[in-house]
C-alpha positions in Angstrom: 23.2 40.3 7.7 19.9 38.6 6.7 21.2 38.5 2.8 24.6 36.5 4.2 21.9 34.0 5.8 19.9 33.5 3.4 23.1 32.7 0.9 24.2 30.1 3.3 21.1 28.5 3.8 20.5 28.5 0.2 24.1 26.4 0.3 23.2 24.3 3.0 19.7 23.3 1.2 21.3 22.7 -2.4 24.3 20.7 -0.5 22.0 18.5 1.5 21.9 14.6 1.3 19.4 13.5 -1.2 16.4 11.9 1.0 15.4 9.1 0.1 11.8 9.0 -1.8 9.1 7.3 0.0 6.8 4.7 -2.2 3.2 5.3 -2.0 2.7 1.9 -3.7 4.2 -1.5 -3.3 6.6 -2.2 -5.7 6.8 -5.8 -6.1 4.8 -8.4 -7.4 2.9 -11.2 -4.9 4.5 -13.3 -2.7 4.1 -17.1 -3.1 1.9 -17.4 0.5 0.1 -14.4 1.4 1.3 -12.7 4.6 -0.3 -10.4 6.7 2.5 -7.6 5.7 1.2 -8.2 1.7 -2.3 -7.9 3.0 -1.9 -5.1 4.8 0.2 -3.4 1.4 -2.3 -4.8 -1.1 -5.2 -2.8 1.1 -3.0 0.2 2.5 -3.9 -0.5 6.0 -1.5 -1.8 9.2 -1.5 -4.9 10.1 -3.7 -5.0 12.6 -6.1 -2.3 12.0 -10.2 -2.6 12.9 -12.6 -4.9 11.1 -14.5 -1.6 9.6 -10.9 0.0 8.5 -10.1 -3.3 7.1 -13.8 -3.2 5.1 -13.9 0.4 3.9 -10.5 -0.1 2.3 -11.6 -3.5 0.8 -14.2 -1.9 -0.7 -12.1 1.6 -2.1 -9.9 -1.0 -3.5 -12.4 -3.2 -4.7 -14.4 -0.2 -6.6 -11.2 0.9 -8.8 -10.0 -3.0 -9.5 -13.5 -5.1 -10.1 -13.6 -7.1 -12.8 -16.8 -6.0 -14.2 -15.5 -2.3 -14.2 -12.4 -3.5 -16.4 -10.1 -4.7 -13.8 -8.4 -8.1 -13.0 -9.4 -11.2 -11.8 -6.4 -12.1 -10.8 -6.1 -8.7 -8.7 -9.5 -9.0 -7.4 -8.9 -12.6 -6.2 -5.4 -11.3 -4.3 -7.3 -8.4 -3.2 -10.0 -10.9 -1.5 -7.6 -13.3 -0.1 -5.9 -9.9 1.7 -9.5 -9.4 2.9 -9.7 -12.8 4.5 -6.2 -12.8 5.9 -6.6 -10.0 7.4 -10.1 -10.4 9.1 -8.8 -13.9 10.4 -11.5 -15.6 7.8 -8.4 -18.4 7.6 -6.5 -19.4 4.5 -8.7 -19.0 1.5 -6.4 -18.9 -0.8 -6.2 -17.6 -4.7 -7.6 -19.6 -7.5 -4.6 -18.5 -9.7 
């Protein structure tokens, strides 16, 4: 009995739909006009999430892409602007 199960769920899982994989990253480039959505992606945090979650992640995402540690200044520019959009600091905007 617990042999036949087994071989039928072991048909059941190999038969199954594929699911569909979930991106951990954004993969797209930038929009034209930063949205809150982008900001949100560019920082990994919702939309409306608190001031201090909005900081700590500004600054986990700032660490691994500063310029001065190798990283871009384009990216660190988009990663500021997400900052400011985010925080309501108004429309900063890129310098690229």
């Amino acid at each position: 009995m617990g042999s036949r199960y087994m071989l039928q769920a072991w048909q059941a899982f190999r038969t199954r739909a594929a699911m569909p994989r979930v991106w951990r990253f954004y993969p797209g480039g930038f929009e034209r006009e930063m949205t809150r959505r982008e900001a949100a992606l560019i920082l990994g945090v919702r939309e409306r999430a608190a001031f201090d979650k909005i900081k700590e992640a500004h600054k986990r995402v700032m660490v691994a892409n500063h310029p001065d540690a190798g990283g871009s200044h384009y990216i660190a520019s988009k990663i500021n602007e997400a900052k400011d959009m985010l925080m309501g600091k108004g429309k900063s905007g890129s310098m690229f």
